[in-house]
C-alpha positions in Angstrom: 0.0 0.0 0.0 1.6 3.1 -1.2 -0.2 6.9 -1.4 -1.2 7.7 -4.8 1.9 9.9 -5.8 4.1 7.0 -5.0 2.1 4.6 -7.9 5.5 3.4 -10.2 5.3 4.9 -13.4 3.4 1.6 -15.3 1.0 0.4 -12.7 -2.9 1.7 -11.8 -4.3 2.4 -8.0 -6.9 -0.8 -8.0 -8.6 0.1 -4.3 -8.4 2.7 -1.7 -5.8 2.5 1.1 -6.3 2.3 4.6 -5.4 6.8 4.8 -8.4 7.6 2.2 -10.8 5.5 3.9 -9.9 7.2 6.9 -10.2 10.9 5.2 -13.4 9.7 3.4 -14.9 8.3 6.7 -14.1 11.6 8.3 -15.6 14.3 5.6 -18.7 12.0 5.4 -19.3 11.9 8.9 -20.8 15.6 8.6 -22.6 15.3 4.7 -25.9 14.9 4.7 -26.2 14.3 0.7 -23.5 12.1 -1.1 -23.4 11.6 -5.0 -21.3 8.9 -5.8 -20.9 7.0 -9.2 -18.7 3.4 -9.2 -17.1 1.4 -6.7 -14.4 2.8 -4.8 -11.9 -0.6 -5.3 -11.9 -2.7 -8.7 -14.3 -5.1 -6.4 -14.4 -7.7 -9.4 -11.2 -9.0 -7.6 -11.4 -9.7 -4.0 -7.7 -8.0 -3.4 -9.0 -4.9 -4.8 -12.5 -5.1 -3.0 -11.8 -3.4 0.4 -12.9 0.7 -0.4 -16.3 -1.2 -1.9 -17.1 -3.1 1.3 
């Protein structure tokens, strides 16, 4: 698990880390309306499933 900027150049960010869970679970603790389109993980494959759950 590495932050976004640290992706190597050649490879995609399949699933959220444990630090934007943490800073999505914080801003939506206060919103009262939430528009969200797709999954936050590639939840297809179970590695990449944990920001969907």
């Amino acid at each position: 698990i590495v932050p976004a900027s640290e992706i190597p150049d050649g490879w995609m960010g399949l699933d959220v880390g444990p630090d934007s869970i943490k800073s999505f679970s914080e801003v939506l603790e206060t919103t009262q309306t939430v528009i969200w389109n797709g999954p936050m993980g590639v939840f297809e494959f179970e590695k990449f499933a944990v920001g969907t759950e």
